[in-house]
N, C-alpha and C positions, 0 to 999 in steps of 0.2 A: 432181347435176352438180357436178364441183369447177371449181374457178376457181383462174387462174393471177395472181396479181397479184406482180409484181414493178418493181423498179425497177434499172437498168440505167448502169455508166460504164465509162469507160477508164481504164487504170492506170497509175499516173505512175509507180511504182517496187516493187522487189521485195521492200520492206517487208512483204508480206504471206507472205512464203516462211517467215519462222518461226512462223506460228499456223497451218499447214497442219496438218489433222488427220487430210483421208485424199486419196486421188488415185486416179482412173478415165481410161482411155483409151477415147475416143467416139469412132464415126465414126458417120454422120448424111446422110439426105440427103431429099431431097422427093419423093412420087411422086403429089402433088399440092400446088397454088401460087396461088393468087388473092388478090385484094387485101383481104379476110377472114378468110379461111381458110386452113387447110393440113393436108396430112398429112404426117406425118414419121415417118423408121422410123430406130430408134436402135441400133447393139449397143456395149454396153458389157462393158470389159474382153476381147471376144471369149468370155464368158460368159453374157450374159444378151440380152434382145432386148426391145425397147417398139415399139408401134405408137401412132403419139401423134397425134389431132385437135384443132386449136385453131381457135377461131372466136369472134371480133370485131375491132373495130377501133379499140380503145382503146388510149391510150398505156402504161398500166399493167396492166389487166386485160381476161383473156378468158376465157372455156372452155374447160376441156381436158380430155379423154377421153385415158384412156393405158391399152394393155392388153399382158401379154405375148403374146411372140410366140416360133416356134424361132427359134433362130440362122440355121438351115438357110435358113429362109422370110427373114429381113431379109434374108442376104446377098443372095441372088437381086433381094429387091427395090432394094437398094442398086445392084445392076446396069442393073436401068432407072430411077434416080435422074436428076429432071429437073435439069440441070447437073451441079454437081460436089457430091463426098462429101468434108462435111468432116473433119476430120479435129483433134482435139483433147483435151491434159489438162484435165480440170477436177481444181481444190482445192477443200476443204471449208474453209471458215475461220472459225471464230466468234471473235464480234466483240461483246463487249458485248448477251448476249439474243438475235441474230441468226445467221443461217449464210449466209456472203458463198461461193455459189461462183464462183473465178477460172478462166476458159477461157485458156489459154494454147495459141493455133491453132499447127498446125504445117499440112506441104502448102502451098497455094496462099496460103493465110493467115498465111503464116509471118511471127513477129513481132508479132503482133495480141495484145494482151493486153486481157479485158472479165471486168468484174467483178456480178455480179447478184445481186442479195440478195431474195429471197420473203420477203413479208409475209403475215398473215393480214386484213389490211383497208389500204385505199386511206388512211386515216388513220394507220395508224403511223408513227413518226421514227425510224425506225435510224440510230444514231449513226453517222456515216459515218468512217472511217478513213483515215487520212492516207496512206494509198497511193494512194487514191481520185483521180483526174483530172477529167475532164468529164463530165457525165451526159450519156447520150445515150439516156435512156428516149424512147421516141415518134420517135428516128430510126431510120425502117424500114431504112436503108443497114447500119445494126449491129447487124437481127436475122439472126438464124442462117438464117431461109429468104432472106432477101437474099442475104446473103455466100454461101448455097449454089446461088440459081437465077438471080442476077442477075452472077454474076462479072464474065464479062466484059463487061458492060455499068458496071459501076460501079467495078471494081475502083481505079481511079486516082483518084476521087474518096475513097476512103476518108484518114480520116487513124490512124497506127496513136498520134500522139503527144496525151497525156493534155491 
């Protein structure tokens, strides 16, 4: 079983555009959503496809199941995606031992900048970088099934500023 342990902030500035090492176009949406769990189907670059299950309710770590999928099969499921498909670049950016990826949303999300860095245990200190803002690990409103199932329900309480 892998586990997802990351930690999560917003991005006060675009200091991080020069250690960019590689860049992907995600869209992403839920075709299930509970306060535990979810299932999420991903295609990236319009090439590849993930079926991804995550399950707990910790602020930093859960379990996750990711398996491919065709393209064919996401799109359609992105079609019945409960709310909206987000829609976003992610950057690769290593950072002293670490690989910080930055989501820069576009769509409905336009303007949102969130920066996540994966550890290999709940103990690690990634040196955090001065682009870095607020941490918002543990606010469900800045995980990606919020921003994708809860839009219009929250969208005005988000704040996009670090």
């Amino acid at each position: 079983m892998a586990k997802e342990i990351e930690r999560k902030f917003l991005v006060r500035n675009d200091g991080w555009r020069s250690g960019a090492k590689a860049k992907s176009i995600l869209k992403q949406g839920y075709i299930a959503s509970m306060d535990d769990r979810s299932v999420r189907v991903r295609v990236l670059d319009n090439e590849k496809a993930r079926l991804t299950i995550k399950i707990g309710r910790s602020a930093m770590t859960r379990d996750e199941f990711e398996y491919a999928i065709p393209v064919v099969d996401a799109e359609q499921l992105l079609g019945d995606a409960i709310g909206i498909v987000i829609e976003k670049t992610r950057y690769r950016v290593p950072h002293e031992g670490f690989v910080w990826e930055v989501d820069v949303f576009a769509g409905e999300h336009r303007g949102l900048v969130i920066a996540e860095v994966e550890m290999r245990s709940e103990t690690d200190k990634p040196t955090l970088p001065s682009w870095l803002g607020r941490e918002v690990t543990g606010d469900f409103r800045y995980s990606n099934q919020a921003l994708a199932t809860e839009f219009e329900h929250d969208r005005h309480a988000l704040s996009n500023t670090a």
